[in-house]
DSSP file (Angstrom, degrees, kcal/mol; ACC not computed):
  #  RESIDUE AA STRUCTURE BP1 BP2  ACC     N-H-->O    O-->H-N    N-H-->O    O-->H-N    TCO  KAPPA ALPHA  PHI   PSI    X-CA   Y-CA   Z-CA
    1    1 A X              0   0    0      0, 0.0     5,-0.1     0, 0.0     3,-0.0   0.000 360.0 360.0 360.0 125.1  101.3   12.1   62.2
    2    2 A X     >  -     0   0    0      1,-0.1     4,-1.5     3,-0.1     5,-0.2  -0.371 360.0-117.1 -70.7 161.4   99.3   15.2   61.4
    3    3 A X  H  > S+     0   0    0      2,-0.2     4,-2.6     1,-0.2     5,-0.2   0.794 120.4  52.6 -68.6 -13.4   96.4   16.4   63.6
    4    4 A X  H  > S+     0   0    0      1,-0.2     4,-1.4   134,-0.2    -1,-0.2   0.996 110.9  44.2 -61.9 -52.3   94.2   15.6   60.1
    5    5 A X  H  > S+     0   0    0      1,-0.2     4,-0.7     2,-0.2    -1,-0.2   0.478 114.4  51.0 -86.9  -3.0   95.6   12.3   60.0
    6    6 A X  H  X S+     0   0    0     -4,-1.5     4,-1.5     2,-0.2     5,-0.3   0.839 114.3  43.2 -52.9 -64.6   94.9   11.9   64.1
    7    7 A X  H >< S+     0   0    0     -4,-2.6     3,-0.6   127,-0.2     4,-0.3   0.934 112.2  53.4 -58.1 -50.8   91.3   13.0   63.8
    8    8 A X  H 3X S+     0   0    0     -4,-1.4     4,-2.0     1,-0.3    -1,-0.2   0.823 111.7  48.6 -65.9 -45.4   90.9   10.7   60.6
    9    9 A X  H 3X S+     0   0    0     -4,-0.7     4,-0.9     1,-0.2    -1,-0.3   0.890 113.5  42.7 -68.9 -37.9   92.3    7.7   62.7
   10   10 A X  H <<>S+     0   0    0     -4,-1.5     5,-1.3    -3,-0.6     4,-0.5   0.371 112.8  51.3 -97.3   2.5   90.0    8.2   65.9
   11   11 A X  H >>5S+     0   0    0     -4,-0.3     3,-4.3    -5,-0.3     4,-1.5   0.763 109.3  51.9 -90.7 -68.6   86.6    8.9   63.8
   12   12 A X  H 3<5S+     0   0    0     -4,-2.0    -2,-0.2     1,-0.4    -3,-0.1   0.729 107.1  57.8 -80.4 -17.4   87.5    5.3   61.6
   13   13 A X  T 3<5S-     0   0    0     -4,-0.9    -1,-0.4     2,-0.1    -3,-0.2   0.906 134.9 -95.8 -76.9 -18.7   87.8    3.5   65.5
   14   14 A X  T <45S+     0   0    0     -3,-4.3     2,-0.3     1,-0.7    -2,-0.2   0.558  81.1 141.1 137.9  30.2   84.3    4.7   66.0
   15   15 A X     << -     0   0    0     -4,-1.5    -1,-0.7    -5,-1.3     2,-0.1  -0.792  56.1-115.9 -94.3 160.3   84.7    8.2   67.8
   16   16 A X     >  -     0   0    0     -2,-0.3     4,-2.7    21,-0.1    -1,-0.1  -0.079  39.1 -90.5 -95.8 168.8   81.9   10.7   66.3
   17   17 A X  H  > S+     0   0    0      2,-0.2     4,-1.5     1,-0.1     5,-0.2   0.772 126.0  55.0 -57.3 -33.7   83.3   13.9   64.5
   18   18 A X  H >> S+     0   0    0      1,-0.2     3,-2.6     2,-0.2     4,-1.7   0.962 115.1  48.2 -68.4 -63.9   83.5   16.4   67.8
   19   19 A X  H 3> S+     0   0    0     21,-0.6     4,-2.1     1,-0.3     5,-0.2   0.849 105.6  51.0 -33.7 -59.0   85.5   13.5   69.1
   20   20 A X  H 3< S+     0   0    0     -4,-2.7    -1,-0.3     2,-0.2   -10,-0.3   0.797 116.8  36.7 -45.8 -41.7   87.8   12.9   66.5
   21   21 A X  H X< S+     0   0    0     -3,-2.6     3,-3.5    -4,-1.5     4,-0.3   0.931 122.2  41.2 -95.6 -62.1   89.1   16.7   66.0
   22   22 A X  H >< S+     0   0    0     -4,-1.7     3,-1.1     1,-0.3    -2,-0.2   0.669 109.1  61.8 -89.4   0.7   89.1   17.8   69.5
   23   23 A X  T 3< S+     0   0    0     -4,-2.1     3,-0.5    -5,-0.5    -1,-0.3   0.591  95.4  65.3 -52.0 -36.1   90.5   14.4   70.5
   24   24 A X  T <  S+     0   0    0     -3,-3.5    -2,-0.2    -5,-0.2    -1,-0.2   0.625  97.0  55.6 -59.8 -25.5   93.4   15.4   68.3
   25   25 A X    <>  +     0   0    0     -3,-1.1     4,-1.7    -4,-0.3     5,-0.3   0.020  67.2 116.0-108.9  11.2   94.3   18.3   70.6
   26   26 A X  T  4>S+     0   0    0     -3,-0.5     5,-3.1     1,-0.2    -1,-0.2   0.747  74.7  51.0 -48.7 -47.3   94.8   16.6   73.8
   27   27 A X  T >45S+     0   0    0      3,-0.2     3,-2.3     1,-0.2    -1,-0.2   0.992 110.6  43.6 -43.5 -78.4   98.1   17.4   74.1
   28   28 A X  T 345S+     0   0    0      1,-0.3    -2,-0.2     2,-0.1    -1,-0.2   0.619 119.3  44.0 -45.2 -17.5   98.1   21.1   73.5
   29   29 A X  T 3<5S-     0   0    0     -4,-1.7    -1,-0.3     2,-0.1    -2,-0.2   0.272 112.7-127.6-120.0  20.8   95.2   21.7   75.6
   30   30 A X  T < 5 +     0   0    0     -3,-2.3     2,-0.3    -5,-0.3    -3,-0.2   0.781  59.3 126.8  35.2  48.1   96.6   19.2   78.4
   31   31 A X      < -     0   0    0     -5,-3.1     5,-0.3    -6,-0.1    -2,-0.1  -0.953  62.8-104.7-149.7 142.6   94.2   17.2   78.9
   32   32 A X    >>  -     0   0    0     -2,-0.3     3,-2.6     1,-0.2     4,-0.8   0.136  34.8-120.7 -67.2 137.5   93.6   13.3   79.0
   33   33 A X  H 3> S+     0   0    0      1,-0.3     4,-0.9     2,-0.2    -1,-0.2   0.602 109.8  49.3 -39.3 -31.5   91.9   11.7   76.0
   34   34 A X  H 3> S+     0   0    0      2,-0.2     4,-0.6     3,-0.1    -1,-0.3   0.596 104.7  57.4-100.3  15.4   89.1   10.3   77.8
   35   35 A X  H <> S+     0   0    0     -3,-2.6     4,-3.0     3,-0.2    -2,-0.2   0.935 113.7  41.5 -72.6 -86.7   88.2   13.6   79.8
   36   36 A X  H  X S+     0   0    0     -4,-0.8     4,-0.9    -5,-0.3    -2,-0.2   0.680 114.5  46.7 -80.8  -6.9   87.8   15.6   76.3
   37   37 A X  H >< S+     0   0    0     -4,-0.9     3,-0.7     2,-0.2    -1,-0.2   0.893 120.6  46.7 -88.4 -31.6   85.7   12.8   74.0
   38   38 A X  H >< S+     0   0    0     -4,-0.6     3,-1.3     1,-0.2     4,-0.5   0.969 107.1  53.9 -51.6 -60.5   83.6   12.5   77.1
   39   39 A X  H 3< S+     0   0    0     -4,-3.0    -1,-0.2     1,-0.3    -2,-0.2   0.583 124.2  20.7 -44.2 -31.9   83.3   15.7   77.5
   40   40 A X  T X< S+     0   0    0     -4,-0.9     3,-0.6    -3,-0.7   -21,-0.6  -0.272  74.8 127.0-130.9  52.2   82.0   16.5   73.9
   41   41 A X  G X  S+     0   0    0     -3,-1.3     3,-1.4     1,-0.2     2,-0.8   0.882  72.3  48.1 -78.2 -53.6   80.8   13.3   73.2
   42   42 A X  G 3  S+     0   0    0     -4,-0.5    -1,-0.2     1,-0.2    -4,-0.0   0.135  90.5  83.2 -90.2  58.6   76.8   14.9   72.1
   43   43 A X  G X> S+     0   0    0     -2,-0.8     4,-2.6    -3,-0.6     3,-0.7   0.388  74.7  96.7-106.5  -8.5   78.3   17.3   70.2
   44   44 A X  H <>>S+     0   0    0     -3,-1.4     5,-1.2     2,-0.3     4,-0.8  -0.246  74.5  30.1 -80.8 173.3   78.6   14.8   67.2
   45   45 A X  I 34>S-     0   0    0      3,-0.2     6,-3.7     1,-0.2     5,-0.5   0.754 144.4 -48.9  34.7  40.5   76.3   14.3   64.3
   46   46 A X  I <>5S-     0   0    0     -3,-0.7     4,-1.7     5,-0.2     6,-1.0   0.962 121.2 -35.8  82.4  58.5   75.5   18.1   64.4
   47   47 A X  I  <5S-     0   0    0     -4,-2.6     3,-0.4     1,-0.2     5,-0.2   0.895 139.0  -9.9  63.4  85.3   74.7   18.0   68.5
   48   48 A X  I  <5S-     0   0    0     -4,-0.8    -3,-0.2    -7,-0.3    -1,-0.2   0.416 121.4 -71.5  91.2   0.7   73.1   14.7   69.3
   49   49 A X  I  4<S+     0   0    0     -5,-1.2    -1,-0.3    -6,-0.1    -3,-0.2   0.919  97.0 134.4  26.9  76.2   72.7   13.9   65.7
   50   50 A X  S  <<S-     0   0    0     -4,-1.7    -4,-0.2    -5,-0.5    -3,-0.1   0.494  73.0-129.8-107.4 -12.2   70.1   16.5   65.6
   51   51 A X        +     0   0    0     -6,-3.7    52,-0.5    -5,-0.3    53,-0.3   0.596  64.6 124.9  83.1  21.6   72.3   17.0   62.5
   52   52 A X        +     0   0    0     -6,-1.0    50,-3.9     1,-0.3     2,-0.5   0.975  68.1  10.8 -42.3-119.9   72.9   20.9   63.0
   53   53 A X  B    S-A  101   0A   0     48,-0.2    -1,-0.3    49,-0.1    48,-0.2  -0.840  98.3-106.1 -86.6 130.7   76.3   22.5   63.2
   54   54 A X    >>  -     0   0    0     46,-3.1     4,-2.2    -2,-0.5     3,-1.0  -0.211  21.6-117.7 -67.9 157.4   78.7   19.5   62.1
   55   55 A X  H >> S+     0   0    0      2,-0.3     3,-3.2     1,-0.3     4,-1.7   0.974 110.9  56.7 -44.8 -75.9   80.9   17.6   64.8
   56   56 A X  H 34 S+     0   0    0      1,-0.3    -1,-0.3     2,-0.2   -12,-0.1   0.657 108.3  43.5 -55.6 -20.5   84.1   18.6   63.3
   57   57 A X  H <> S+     0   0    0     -3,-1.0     4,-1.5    43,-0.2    -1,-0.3   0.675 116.5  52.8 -99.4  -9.7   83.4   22.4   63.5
   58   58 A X  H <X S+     0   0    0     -3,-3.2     4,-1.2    -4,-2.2    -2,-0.2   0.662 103.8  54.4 -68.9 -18.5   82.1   21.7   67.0
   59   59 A X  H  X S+     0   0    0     -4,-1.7     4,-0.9    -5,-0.2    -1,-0.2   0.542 105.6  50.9-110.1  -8.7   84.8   20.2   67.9
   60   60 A X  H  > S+     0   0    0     -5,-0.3     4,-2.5     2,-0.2     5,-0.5   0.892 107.5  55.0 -68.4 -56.5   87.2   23.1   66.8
   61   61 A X  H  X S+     0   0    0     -4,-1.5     4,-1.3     1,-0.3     5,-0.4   0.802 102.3  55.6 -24.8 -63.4   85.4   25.2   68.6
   62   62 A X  H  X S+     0   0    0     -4,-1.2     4,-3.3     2,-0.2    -1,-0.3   0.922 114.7  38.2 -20.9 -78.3   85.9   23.0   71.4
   63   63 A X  H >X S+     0   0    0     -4,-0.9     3,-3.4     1,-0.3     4,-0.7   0.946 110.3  61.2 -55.8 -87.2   89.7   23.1   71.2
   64   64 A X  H 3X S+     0   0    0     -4,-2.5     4,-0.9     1,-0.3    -1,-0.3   0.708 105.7  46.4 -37.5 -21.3   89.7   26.9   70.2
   65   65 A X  H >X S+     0   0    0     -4,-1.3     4,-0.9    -5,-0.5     3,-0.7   0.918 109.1  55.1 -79.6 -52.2   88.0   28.0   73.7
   66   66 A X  H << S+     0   0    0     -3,-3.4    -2,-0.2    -4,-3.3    -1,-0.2   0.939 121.3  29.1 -57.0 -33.2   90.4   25.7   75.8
   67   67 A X  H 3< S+     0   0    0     -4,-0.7    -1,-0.2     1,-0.2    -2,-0.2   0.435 143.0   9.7-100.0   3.1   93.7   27.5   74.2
   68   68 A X  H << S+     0   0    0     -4,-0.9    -1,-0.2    -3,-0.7     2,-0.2   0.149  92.6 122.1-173.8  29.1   92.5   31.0   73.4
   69   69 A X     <  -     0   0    0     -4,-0.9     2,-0.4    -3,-0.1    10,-0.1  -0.414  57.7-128.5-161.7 153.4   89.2   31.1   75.0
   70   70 A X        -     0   0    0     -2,-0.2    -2,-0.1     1,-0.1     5,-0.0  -0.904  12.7-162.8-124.6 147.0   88.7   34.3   77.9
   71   71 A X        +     0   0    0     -2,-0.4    -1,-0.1     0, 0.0     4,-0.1   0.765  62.1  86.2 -77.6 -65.1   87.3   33.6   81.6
   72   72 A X    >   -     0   0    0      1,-0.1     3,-1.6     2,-0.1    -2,-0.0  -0.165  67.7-143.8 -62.3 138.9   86.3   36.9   82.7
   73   73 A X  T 3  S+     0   0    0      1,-0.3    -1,-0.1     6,-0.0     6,-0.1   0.803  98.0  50.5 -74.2 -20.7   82.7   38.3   81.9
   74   74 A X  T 3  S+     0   0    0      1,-0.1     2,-2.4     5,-0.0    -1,-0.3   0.156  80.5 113.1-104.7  12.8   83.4   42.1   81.3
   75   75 A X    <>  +     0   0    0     -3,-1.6     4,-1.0     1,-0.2     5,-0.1  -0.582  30.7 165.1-104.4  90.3   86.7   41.3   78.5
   76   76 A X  H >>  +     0   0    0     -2,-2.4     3,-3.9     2,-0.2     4,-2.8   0.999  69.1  52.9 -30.9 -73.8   85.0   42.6   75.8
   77   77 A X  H 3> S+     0   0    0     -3,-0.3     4,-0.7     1,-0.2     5,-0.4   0.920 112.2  45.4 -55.2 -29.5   88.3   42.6   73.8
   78   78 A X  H 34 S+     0   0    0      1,-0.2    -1,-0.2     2,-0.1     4,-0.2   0.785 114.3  45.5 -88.2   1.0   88.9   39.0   74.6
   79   79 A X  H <X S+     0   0    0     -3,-3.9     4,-3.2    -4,-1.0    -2,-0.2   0.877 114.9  47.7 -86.6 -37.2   85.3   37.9   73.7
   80   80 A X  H >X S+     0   0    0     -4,-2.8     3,-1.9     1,-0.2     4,-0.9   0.881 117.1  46.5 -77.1 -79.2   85.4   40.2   70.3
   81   81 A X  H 3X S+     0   0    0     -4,-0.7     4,-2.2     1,-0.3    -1,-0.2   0.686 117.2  44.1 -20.3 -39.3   89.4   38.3   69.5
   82   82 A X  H 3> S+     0   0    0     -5,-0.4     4,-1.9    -4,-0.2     5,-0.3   0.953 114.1  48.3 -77.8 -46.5   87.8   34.9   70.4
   83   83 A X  H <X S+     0   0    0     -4,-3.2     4,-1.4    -3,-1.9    -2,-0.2   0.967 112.0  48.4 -48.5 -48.9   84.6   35.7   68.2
   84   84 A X  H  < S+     0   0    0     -4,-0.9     4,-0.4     1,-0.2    -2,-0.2   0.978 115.9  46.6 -48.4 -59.0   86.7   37.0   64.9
   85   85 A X  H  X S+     0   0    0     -4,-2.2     4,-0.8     2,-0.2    -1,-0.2   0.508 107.6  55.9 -67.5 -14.2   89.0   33.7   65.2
   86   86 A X  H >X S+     0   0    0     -4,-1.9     3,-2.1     2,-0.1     4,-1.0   0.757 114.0  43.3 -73.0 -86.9   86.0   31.5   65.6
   87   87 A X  H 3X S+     0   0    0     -4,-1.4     4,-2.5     1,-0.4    -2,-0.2   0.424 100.3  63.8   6.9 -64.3   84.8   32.9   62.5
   88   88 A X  H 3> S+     0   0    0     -4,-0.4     4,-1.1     2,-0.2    -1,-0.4   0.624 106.4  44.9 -29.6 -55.5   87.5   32.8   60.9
   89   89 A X  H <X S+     0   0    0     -3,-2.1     4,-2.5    -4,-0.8    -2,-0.2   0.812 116.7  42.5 -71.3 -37.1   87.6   29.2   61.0
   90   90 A X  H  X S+     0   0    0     -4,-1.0     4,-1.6     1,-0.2     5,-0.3   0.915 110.5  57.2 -74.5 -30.4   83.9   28.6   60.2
   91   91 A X  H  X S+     0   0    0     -4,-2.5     4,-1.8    -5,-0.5    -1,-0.2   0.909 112.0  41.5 -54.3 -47.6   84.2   31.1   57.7
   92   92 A X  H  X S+     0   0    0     -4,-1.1     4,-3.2     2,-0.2    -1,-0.2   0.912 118.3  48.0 -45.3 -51.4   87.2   28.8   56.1
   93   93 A X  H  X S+     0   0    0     -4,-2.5     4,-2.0     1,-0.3     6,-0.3   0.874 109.4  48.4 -61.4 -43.0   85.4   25.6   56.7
   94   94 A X  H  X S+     0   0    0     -4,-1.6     4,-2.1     3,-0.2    -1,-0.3   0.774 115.5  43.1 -79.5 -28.1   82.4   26.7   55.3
   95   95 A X  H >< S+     0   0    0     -4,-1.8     3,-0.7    -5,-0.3    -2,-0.2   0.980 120.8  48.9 -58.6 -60.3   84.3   28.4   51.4
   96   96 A X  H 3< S+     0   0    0     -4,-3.2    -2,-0.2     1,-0.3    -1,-0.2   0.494 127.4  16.7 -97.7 -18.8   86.3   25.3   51.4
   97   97 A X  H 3< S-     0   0    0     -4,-2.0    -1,-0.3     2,-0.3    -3,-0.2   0.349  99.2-117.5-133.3  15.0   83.4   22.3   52.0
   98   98 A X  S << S+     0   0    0     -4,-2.1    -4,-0.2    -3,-0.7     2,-0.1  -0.025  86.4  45.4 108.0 -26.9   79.9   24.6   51.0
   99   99 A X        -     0   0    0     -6,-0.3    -2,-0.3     1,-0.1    -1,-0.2  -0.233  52.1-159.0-145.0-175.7   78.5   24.2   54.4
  100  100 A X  S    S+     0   0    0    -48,-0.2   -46,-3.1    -2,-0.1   -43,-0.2  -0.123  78.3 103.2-121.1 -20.8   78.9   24.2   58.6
  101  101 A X  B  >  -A   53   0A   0    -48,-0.2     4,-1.8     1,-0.1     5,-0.3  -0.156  67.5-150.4 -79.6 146.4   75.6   21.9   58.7
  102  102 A X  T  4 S+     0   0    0    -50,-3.9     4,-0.3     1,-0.2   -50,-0.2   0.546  93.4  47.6 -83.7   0.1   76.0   18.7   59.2
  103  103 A X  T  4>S+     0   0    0    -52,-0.5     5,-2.2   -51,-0.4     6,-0.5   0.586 116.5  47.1-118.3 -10.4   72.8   17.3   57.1
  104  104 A X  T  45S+     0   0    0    -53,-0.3     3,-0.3     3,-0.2    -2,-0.2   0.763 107.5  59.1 -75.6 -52.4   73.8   19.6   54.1
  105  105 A X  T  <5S+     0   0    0     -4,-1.8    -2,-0.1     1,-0.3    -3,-0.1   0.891 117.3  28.9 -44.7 -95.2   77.4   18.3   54.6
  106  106 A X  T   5S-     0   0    0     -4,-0.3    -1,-0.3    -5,-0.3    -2,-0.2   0.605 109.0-120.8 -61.9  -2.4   76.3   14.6   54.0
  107  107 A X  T   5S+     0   0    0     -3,-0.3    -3,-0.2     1,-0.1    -1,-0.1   0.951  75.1 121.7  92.9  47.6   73.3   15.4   51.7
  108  108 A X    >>< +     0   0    0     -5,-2.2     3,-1.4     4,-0.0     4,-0.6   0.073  33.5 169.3-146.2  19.2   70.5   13.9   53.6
  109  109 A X  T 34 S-     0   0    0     -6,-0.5    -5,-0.0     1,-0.3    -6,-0.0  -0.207  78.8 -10.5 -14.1 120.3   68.2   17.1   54.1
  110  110 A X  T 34 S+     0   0    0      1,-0.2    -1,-0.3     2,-0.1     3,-0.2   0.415 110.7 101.9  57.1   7.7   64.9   15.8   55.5
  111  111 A X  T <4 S+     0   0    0     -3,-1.4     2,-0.5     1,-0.2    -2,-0.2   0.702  79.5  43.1 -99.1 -17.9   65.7   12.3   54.9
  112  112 A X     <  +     0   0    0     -4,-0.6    -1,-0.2     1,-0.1    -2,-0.1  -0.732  40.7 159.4-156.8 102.6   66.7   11.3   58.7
  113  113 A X        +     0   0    0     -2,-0.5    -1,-0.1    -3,-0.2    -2,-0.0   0.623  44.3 119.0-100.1  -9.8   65.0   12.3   62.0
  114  114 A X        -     0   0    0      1,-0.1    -2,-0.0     2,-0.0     0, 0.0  -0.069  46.1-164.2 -45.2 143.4   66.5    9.5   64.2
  115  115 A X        +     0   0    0      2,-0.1     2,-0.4   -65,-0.0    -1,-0.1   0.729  65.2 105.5 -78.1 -19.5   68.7   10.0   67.3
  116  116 A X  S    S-     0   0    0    -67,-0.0   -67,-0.0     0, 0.0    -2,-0.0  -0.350  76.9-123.6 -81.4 120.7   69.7    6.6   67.2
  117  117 A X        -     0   0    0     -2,-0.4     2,-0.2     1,-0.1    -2,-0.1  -0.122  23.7-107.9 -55.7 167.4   73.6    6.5   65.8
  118  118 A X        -     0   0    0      6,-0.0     2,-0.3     3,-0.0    -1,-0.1  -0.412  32.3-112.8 -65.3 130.4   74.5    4.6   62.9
  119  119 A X        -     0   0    0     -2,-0.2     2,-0.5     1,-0.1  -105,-0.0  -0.943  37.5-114.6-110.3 153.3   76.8    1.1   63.5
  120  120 A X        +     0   0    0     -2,-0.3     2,-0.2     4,-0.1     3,-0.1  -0.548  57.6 142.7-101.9  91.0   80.0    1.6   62.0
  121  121 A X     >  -     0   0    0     -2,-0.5     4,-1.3     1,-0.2     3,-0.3  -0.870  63.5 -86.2-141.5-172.2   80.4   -0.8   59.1
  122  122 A X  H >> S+     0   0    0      1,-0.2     3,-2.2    -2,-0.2     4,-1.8   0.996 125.1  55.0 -41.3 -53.8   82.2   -0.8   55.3
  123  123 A X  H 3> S+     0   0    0      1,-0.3     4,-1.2     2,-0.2    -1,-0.2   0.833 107.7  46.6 -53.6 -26.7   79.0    0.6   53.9
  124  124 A X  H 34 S+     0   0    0     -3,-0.3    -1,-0.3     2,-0.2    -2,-0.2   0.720 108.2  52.0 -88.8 -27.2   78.9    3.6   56.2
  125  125 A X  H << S+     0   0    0     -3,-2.2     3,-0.4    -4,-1.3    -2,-0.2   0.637 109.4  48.3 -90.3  -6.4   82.1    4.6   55.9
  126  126 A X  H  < S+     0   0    0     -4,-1.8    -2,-0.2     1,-0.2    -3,-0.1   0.811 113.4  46.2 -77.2 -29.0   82.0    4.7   52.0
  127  127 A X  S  < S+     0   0    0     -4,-1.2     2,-0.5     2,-0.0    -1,-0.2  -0.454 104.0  98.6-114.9  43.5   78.6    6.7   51.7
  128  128 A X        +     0   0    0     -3,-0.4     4,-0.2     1,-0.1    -3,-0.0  -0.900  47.8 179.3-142.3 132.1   80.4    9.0   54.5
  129  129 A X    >>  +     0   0    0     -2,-0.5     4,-2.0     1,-0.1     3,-1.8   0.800  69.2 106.3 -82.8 -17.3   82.5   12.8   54.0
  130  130 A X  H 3> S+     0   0    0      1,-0.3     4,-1.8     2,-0.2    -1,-0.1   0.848  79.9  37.7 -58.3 -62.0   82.7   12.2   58.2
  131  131 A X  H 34 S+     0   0    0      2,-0.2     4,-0.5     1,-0.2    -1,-0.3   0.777 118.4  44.0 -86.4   4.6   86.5   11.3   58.1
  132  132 A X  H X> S+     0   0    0     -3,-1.8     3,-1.3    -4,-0.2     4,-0.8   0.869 117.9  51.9 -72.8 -70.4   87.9   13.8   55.2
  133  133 A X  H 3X S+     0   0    0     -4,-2.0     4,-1.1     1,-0.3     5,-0.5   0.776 107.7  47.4 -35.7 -75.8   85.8   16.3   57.1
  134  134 A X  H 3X>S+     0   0    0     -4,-1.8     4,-0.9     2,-0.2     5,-0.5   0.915 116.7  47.5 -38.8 -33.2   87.5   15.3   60.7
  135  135 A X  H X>5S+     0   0    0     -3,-1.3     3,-1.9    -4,-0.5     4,-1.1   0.757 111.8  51.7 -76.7 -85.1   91.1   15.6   58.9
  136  136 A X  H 3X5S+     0   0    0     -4,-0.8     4,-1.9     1,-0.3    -2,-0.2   0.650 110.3  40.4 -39.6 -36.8   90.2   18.7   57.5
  137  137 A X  H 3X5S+     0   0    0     -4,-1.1     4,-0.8    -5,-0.3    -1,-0.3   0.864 114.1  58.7 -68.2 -35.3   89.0   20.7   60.4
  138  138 A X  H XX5S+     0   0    0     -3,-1.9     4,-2.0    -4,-0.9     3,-0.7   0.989 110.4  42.8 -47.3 -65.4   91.9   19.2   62.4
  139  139 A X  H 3X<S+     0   0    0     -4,-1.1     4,-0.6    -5,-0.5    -2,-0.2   0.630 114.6  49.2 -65.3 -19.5   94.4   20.6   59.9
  140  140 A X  H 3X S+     0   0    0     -4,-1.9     4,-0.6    -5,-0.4    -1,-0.2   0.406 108.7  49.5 -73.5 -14.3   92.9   23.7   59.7
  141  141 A X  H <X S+     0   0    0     -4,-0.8     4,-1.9    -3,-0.7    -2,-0.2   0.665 107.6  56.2-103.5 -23.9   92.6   24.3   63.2
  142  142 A X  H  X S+     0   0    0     -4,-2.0     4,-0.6     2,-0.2    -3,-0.2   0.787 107.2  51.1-103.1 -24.8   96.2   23.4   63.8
  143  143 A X  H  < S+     0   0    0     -4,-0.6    -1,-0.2    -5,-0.2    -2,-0.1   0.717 103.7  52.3 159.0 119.7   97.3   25.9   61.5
  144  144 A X  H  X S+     0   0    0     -4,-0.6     4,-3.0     1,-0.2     5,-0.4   0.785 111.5  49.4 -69.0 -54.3   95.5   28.4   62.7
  145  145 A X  H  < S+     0   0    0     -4,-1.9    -2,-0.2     1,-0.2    -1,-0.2   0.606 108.5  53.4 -54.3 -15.9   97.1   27.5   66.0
  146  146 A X  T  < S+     0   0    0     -4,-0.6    -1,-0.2     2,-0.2    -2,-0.2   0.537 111.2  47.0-103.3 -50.6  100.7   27.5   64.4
  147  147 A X  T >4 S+     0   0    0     -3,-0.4     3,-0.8     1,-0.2    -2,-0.2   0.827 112.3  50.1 -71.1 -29.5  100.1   31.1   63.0
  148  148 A X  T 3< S+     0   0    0     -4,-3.0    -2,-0.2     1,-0.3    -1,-0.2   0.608 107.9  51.6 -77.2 -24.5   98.8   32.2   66.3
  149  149 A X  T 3         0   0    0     -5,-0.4    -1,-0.3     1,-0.2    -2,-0.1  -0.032 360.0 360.0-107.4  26.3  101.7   30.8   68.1
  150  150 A X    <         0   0    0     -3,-0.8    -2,-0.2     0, 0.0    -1,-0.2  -0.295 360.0 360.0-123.6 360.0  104.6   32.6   65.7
């Protein structure tokens, strides 16, 4: 199974987008599954579904900081490395689906100020990009991680 088709499977059981991709990485970043959807659990629906920066690229993000990510306050070089390669990825995400915002992404600009999530039925998932997006960012993030590790 690919990490697309990983993420794609845990968004459609009802984990939010952050969940879904960095849920995918559990392994590689060694740590148990309910540790990291807990752990970014209001990062979905753009942070809280404030509908911001989307889940899926939050949820790279996520990942990319746990493997590649610098500690120390004074490593310049390893904050500018970590900054390009963030970049990199939103840069990708954003040629390849128009957007990083999550309320541009799904086409609902101005239309929806609620916090209160959405239940998880046929209808929602048909009038939804949420699980192509979580496979793509998955598959894009793994690889980047694939090139980075040759």
């Amino acid at each position: 199974m690919t990490k697309g088709e990983r993420a794609r499977e845990l968004f459609l059981s009802g984990y939010n987008c952050a969940q879904a991709v960095a849920g995918a990485f559990c392994e590689e970043m060694n740590m148990d599954l309910k540790l990291v959807v807990r752990t970014v659990s209001p990062f979905g629906g753009g942070f809280g579904r404030s509908r911001e920066v989307c889940g899926t690229v939050s949820g790279m993000m996520f990942v990319l900081g746990n493997l590649f990510g610098y500690d120390a306050p004074d490593d310049y070089d390893g904050k500018k490395k970590l900054y390009r390669e963030a970049r990199e990825l939103i840069d990708a995400f954003k040629r390849d689906n128009g957007s990083i915002i999550c309320r541009e992404l799904l086409g609902i600009e101005g239309k929806d100020s609620s916090s209160a999530p959405l239940r998880r039925t046929d209808e929602y998932y048909k009038k939804r990009p949420c699980p192509e997006l979580c496979a793509y960012a998955a598959d894009l993030l793994d690889d980047f991680i694939r090139k980075t590790d040759s």
